[in-house]
MDAnalysis code that builds the backbone (N, CA, C; Angstrom):
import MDAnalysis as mda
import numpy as np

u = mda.Universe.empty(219, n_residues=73, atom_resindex=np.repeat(np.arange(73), 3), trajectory=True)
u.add_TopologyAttr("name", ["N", "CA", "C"] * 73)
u.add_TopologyAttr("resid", np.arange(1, 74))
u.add_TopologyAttr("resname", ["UNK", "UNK", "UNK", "UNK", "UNK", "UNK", "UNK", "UNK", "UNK", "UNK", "UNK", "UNK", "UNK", "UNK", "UNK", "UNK", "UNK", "UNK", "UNK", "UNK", "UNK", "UNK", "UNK", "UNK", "UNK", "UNK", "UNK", "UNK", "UNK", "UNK", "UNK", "UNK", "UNK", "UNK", "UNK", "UNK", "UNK", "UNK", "UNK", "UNK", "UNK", "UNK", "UNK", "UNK", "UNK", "UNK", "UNK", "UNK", "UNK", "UNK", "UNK", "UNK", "UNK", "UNK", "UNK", "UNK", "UNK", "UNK", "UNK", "UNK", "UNK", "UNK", "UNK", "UNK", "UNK", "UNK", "UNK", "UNK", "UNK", "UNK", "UNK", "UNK", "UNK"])
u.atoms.positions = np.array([
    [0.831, -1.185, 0.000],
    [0.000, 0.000, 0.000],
    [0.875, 1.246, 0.000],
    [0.197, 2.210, -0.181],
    [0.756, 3.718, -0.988],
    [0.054, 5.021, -0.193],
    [0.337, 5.733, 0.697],
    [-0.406, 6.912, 1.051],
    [-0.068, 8.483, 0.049],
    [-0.990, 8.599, -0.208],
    [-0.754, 10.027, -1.196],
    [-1.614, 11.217, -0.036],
    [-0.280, 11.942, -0.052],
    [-0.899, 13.071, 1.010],
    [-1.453, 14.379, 0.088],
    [-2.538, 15.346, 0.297],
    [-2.624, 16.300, -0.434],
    [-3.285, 17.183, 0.839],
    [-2.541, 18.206, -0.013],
    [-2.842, 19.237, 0.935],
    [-3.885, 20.010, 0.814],
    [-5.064, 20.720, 1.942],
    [-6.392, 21.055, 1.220],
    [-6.286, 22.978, 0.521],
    [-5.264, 22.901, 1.279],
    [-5.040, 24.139, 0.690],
    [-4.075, 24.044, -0.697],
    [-3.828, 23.414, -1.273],
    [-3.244, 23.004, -2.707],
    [-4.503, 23.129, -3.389],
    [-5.736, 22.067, -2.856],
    [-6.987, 21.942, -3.555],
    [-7.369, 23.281, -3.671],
    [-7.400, 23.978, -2.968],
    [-8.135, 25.379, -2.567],
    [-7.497, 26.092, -3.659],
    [-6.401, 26.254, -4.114],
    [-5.604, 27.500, -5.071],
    [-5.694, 26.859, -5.961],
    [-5.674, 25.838, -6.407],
    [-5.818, 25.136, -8.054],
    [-7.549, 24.438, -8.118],
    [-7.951, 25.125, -7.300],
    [-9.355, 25.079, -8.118],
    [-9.891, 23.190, -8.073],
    [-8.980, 22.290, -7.628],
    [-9.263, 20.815, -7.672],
    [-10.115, 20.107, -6.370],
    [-10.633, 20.716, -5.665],
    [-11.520, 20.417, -4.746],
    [-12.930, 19.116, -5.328],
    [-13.741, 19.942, -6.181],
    [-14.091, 19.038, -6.733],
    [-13.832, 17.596, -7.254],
    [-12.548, 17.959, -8.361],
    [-11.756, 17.096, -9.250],
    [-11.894, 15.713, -8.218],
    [-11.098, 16.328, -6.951],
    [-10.736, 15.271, -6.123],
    [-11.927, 14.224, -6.254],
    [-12.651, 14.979, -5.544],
    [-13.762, 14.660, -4.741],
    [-14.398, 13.343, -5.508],
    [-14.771, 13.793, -6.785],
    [-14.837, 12.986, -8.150],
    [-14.183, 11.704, -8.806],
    [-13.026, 11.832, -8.254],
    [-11.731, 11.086, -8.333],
    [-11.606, 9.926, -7.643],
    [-12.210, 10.438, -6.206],
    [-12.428, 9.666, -4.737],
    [-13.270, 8.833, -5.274],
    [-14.123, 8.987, -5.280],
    [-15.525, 7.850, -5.874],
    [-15.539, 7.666, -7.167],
    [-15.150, 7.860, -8.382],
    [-14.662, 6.674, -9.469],
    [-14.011, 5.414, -8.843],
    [-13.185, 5.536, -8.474],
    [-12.026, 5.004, -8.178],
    [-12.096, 3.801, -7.265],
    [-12.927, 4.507, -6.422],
    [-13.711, 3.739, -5.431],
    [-14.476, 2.645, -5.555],
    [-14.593, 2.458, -6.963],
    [-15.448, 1.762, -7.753],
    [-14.962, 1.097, -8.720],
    [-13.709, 1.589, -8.930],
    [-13.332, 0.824, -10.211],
    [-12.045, -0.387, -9.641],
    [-12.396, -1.421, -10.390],
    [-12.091, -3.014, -10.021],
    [-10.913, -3.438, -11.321],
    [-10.291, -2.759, -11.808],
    [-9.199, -3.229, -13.273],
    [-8.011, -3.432, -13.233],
    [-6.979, -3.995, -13.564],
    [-5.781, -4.771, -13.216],
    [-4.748, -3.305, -14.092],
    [-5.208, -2.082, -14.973],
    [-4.576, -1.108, -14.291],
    [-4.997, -0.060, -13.889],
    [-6.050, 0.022, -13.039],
    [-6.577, 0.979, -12.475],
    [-5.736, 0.690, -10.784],
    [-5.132, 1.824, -10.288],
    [-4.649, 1.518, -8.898],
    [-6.048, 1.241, -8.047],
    [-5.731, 0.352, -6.902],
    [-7.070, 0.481, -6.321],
    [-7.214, 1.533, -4.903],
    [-8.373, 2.228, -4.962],
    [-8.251, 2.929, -3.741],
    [-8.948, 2.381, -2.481],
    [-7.804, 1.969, -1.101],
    [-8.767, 1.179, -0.022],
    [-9.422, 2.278, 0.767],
    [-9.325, 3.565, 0.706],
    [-9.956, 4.179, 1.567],
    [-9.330, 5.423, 1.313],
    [-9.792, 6.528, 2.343],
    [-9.101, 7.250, 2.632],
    [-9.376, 8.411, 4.057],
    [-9.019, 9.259, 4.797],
    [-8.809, 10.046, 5.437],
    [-8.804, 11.464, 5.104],
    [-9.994, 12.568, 6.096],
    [-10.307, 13.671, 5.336],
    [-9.783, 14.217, 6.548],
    [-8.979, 14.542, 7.227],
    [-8.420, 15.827, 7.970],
    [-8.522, 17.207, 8.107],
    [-8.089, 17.638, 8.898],
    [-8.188, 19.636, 8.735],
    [-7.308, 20.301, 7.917],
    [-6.026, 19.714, 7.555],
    [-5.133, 20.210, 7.019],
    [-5.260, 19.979, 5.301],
    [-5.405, 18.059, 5.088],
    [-5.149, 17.118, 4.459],
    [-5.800, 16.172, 3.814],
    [-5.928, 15.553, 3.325],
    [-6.603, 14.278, 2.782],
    [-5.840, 13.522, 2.144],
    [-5.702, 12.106, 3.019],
    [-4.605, 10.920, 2.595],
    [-5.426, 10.017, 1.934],
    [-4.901, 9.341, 1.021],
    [-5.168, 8.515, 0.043],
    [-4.845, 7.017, -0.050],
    [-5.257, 6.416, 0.464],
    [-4.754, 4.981, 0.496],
    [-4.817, 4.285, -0.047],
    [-3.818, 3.830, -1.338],
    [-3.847, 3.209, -2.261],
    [-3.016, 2.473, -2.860],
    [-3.632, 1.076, -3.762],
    [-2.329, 0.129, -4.201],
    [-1.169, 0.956, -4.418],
    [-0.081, -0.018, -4.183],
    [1.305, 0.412, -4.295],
    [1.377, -0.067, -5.863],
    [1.930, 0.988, -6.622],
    [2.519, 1.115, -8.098],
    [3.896, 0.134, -7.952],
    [4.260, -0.860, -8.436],
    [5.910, -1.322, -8.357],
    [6.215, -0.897, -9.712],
    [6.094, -0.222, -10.656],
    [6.522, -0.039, -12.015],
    [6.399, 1.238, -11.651],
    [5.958, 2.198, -10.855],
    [6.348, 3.415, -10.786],
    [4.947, 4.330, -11.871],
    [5.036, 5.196, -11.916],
    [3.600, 5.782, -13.145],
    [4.253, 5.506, -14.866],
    [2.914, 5.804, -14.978],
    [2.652, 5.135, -16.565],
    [3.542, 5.731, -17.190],
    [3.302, 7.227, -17.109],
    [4.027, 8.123, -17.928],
    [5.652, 7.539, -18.691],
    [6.481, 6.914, -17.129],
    [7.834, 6.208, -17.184],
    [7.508, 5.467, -18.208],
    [6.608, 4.728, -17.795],
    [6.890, 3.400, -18.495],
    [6.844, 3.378, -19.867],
    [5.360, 4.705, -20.168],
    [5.514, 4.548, -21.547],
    [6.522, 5.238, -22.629],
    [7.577, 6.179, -21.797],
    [8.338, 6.726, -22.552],
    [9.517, 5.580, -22.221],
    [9.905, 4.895, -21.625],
    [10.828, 3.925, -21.619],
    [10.198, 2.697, -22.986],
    [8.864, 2.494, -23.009],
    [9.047, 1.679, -23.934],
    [9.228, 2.266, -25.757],
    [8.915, 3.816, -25.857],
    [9.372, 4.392, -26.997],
    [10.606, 4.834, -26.809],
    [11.470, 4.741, -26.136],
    [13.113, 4.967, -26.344],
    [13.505, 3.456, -26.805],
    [12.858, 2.308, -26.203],
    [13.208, 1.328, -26.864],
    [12.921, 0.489, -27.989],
    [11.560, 1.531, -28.205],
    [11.522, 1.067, -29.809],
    [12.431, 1.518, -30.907],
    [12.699, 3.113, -30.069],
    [13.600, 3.659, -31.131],
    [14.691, 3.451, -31.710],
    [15.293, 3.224, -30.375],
    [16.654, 2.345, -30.557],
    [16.850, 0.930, -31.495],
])
């Protein structure tokens, strides 16, 4: 497992309060071998932690530019 901390005042200046919120319950719901899964989470005064599968390949983004450097090559 994976805790993603966010800060609510991050949400507050970029306008993602919602986003989250939205995010929280997709997610919450979704059952797919690559969707991370979310077990829960924690709404604090400061914060809201995220508790979720641990990535071992790290984000997609990596992966998918590692596999076009190696096509290129």
């Amino acid at each position: 497992m994976a805790l993603k901390v966010i800060q609510k005042q991050v949400l507050k200046e970029t306008g993602a309060e919602k986003a989250l919120a939205q995010e929280i319950k997709i997610q919450s719901f979704c059952d797919h071998p690559n969707i991370l899964k979310l077990y829960g989470y924690f709404d604090e005064e400061e914060k809201i932690i995220l508790i979720l599968e641990y990535a071992t390949h790290g984000q997609l983004f990596n992966e998918l530019k590692q596999q076009v450097i190696e096509t290129c090559n």
